[in-house]
N, CA, C and O atoms as CSV, one atom per row, in Angstrom:
chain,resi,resn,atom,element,x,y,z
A,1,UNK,N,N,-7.509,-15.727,26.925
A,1,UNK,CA,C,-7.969,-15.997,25.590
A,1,UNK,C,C,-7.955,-17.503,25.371
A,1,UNK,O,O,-7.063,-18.227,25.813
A,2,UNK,N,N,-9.073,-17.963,24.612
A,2,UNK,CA,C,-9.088,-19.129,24.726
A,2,UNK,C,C,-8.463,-20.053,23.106
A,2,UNK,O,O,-8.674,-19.713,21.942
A,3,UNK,N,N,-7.922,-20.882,23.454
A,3,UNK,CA,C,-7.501,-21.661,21.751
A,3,UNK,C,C,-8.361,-22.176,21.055
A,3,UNK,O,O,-9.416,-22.565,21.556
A,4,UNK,N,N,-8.111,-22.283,19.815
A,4,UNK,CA,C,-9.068,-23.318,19.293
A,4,UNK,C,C,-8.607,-23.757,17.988
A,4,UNK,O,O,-8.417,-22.896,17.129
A,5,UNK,N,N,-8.405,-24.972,17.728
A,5,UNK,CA,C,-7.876,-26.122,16.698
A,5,UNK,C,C,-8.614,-26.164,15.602
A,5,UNK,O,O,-9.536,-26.976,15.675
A,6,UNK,N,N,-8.514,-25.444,14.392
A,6,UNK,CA,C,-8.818,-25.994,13.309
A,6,UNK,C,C,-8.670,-26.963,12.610
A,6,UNK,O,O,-7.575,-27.472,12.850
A,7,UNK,N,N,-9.495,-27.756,11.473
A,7,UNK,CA,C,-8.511,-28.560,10.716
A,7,UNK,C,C,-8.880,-27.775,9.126
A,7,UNK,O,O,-9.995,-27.534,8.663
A,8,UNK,N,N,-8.049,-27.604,8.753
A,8,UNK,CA,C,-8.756,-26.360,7.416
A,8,UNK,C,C,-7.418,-27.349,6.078
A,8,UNK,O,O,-6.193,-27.375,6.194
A,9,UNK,N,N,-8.290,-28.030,4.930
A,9,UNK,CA,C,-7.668,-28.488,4.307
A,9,UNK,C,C,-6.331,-27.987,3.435
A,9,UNK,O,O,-6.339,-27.011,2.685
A,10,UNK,N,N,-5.167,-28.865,3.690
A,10,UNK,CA,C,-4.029,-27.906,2.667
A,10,UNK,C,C,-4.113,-27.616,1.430
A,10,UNK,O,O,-3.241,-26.985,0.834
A,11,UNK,N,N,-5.511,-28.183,0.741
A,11,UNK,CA,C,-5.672,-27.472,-0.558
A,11,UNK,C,C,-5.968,-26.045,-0.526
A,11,UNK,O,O,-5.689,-25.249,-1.422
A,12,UNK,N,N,-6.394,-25.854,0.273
A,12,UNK,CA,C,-6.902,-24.201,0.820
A,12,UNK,C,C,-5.413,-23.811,0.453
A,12,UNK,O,O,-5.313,-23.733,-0.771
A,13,UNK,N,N,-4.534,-23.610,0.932
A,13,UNK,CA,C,-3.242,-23.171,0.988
A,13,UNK,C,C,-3.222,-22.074,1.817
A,13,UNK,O,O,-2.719,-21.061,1.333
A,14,UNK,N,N,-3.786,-21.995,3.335
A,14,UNK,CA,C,-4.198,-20.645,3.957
A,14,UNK,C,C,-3.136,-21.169,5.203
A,14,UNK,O,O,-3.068,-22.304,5.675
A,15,UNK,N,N,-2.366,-20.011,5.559
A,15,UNK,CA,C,-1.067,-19.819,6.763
A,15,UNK,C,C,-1.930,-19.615,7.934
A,15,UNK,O,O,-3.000,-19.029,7.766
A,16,UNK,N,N,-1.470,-20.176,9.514
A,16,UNK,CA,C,-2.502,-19.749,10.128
A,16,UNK,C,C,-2.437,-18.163,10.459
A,16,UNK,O,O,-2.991,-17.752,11.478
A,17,UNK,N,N,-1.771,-17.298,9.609
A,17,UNK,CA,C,-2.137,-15.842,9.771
A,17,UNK,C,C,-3.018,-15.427,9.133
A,17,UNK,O,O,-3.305,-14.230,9.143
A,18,UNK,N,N,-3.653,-16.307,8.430
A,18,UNK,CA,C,-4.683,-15.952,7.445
A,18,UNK,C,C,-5.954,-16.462,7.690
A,18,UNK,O,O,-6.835,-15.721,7.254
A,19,UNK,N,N,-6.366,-17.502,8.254
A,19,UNK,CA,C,-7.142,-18.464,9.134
A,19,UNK,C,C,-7.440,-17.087,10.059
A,19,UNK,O,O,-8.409,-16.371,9.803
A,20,UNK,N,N,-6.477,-16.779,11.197
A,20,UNK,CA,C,-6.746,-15.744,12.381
A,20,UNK,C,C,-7.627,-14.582,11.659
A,20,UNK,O,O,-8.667,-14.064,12.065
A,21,UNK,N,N,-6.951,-14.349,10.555
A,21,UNK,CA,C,-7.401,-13.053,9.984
A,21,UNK,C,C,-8.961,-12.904,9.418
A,21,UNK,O,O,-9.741,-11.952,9.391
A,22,UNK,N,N,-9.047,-14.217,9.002
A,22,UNK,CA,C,-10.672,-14.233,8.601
A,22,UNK,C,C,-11.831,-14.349,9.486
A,22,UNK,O,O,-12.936,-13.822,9.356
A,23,UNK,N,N,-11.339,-15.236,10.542
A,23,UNK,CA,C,-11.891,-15.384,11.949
A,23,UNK,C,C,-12.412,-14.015,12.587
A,23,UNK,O,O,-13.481,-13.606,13.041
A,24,UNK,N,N,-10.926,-13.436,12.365
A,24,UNK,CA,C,-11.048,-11.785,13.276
A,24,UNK,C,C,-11.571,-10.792,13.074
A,24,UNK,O,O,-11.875,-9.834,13.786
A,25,UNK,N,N,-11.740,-11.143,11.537
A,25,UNK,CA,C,-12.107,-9.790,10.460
A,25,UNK,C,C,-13.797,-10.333,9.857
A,25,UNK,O,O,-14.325,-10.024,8.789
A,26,UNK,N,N,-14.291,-11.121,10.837
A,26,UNK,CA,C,-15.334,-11.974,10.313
A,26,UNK,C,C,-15.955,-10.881,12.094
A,26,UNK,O,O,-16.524,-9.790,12.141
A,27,UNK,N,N,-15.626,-11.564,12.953
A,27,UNK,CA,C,-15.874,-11.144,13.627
A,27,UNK,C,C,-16.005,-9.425,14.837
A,27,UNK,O,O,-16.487,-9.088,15.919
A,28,UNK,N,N,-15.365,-8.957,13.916
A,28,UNK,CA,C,-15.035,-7.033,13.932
A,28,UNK,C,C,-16.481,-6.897,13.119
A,28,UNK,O,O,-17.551,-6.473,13.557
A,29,UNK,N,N,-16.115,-7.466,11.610
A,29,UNK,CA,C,-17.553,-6.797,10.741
A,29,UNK,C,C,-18.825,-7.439,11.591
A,29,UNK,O,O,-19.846,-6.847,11.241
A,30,UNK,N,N,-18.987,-8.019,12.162
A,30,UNK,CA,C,-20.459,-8.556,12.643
A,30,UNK,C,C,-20.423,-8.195,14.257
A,30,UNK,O,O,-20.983,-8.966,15.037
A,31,UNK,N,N,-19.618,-6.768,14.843
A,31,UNK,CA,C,-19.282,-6.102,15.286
A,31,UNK,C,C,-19.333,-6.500,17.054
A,31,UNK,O,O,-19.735,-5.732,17.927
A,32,UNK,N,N,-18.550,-8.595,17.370
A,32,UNK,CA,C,-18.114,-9.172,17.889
A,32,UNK,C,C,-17.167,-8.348,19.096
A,32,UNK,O,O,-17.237,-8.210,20.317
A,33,UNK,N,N,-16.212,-7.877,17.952
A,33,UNK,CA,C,-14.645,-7.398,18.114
A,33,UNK,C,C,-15.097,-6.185,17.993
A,33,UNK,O,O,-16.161,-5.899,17.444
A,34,UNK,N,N,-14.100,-5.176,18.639
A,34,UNK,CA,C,-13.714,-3.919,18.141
A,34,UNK,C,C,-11.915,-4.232,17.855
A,34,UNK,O,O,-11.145,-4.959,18.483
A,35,UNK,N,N,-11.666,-3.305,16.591
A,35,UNK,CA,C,-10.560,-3.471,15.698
A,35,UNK,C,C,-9.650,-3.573,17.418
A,35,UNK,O,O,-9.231,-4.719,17.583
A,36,UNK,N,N,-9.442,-2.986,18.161
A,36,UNK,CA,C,-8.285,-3.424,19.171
A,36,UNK,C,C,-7.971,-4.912,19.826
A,36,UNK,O,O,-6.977,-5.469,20.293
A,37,UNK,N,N,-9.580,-5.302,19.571
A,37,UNK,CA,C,-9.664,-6.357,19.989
A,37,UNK,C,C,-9.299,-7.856,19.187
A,37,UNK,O,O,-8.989,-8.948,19.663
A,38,UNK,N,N,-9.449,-7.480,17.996
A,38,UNK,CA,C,-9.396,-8.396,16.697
A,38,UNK,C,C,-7.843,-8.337,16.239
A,38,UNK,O,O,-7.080,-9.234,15.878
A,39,UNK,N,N,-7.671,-6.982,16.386
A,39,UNK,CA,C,-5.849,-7.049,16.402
A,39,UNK,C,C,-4.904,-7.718,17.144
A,39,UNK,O,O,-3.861,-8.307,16.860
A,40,UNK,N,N,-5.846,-7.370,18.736
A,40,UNK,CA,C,-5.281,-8.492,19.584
A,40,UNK,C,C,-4.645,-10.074,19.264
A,40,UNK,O,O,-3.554,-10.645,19.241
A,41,UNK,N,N,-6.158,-10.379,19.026
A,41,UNK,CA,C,-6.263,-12.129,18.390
A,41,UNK,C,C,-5.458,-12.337,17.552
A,41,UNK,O,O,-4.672,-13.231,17.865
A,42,UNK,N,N,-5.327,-11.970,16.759
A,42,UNK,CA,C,-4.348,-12.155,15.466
A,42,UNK,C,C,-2.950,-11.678,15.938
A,42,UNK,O,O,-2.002,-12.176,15.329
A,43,UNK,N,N,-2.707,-10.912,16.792
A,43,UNK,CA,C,-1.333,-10.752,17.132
A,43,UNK,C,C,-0.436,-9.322,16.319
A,43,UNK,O,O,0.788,-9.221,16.239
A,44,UNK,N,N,-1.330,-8.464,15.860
A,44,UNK,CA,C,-0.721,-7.480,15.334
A,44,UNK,C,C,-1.121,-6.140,15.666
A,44,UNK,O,O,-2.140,-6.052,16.351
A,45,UNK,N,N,-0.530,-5.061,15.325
A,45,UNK,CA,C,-1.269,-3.648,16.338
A,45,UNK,C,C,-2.515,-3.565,15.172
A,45,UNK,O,O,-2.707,-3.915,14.007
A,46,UNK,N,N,-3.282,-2.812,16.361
A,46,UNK,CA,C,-4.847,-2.091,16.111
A,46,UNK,C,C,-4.514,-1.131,14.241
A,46,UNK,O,O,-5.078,-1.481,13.204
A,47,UNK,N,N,-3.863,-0.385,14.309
A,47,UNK,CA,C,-3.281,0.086,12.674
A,47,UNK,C,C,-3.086,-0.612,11.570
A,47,UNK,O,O,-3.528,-0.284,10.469
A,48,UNK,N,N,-2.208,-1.914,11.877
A,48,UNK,CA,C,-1.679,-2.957,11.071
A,48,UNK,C,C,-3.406,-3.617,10.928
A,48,UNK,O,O,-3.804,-3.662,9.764
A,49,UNK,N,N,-4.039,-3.928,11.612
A,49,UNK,CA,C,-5.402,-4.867,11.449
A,49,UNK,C,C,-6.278,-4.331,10.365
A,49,UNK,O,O,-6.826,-4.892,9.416
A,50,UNK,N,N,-6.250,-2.523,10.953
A,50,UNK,CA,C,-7.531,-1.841,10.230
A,50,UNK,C,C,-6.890,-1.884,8.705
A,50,UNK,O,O,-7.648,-2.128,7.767
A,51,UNK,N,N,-5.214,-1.600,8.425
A,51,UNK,CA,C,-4.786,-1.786,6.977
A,51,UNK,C,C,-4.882,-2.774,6.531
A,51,UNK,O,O,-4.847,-2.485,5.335
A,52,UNK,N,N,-4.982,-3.770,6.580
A,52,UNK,CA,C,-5.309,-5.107,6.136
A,52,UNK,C,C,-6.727,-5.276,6.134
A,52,UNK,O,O,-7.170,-5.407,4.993
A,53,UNK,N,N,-7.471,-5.311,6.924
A,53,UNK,CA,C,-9.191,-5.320,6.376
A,53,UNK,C,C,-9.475,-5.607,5.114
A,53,UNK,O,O,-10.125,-6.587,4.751
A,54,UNK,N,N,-8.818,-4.443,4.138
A,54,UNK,CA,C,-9.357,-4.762,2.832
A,54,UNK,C,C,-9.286,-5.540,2.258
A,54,UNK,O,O,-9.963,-5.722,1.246
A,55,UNK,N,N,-8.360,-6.352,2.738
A,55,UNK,CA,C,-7.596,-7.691,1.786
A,55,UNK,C,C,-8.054,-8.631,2.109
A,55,UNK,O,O,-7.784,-9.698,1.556
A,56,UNK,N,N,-9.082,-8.502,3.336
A,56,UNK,CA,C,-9.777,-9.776,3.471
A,56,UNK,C,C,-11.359,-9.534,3.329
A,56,UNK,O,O,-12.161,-10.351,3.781
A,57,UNK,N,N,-11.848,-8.082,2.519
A,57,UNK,CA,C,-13.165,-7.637,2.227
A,57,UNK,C,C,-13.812,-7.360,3.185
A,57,UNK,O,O,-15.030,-7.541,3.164
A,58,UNK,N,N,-13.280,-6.931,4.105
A,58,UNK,CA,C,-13.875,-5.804,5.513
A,58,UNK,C,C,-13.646,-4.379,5.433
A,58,UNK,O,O,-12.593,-3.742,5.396
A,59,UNK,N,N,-14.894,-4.003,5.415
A,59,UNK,CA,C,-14.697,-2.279,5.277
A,59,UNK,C,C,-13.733,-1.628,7.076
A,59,UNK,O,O,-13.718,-2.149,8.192
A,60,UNK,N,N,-13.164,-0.499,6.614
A,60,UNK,CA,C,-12.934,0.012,7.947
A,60,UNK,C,C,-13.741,0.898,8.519
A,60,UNK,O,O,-13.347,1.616,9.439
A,61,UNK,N,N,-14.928,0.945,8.051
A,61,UNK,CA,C,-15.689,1.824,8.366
A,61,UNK,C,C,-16.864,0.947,9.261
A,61,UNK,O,O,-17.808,1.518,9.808
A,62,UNK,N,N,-16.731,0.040,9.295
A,62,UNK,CA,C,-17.490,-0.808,9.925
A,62,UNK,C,C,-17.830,-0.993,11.395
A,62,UNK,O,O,-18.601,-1.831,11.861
A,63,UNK,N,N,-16.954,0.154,12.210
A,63,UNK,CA,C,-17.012,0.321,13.697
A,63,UNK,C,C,-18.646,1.723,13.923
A,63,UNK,O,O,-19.241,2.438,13.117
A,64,UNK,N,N,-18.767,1.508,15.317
A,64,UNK,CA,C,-19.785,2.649,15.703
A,64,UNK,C,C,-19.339,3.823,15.737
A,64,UNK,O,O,-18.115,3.924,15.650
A,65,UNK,N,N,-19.825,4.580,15.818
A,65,UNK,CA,C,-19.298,6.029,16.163
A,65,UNK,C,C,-18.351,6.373,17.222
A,65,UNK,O,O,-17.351,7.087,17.136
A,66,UNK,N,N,-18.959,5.577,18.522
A,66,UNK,CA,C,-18.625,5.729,19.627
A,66,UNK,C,C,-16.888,5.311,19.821
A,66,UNK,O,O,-16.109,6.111,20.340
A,67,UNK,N,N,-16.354,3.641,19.206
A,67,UNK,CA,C,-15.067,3.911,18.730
A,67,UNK,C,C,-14.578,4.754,17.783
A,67,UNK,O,O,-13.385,5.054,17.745
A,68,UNK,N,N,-15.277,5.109,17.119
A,68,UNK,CA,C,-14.560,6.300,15.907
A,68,UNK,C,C,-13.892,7.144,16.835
A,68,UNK,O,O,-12.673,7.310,16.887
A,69,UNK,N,N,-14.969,7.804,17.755
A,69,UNK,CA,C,-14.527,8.734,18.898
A,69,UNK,C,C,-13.459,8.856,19.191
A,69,UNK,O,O,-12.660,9.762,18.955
A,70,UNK,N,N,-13.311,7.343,20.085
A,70,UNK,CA,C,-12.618,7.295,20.915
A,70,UNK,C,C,-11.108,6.987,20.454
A,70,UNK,O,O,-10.138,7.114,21.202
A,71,UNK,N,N,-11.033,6.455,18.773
A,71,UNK,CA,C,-9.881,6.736,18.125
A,71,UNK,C,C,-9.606,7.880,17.733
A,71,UNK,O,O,-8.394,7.939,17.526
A,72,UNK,N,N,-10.224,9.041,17.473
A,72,UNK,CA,C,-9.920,10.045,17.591
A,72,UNK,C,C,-9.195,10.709,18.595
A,72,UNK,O,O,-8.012,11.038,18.506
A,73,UNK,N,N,-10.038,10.919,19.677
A,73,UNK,CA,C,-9.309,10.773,20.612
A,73,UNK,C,C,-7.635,10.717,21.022
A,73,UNK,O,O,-6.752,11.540,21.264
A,74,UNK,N,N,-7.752,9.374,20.953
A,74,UNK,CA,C,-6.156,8.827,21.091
A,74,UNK,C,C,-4.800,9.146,19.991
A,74,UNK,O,O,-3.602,8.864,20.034
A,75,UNK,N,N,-5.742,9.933,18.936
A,75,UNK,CA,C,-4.614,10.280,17.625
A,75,UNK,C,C,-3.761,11.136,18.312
A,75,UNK,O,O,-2.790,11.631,17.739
């Protein structure tokens, strides 16, 4: 995985868990990432990612079928 250096002003008042999160959750909805993968990046499990979504205005419904599946699946 590769790094990458922001400079994001401290008036923002954004933690870099929140920075990761918009990045990740930017990139799941424009369907980049799949949620395992975006959970990855950010550093938290695939569950913890999809519950949080909302809080950063990402639907969880936003995956293909084909992962729907395959989370099924694994329940």
């Amino acid at each position: 995985m590769n790094t990458i250096t922001l400079k994001v002003p401290e008036s923002l008042q954004l933690s870099n868990f929140d920075v990761e999160m918009i990045v990740a959750t930017k990139l799941y909805e424009d369907g980049k990432l799949s949620s395992g993968q975006a959970a990855e990046m950010v550093g938290v499990s695939k569950r913890t990612f999809i519950e949080l979504l909302g809080k950063y205005g990402v639907s969880v419904f936003g995956y293909d079928f084909e992962e729907l599946q395959k989370d099924l699946e694994n329940v």
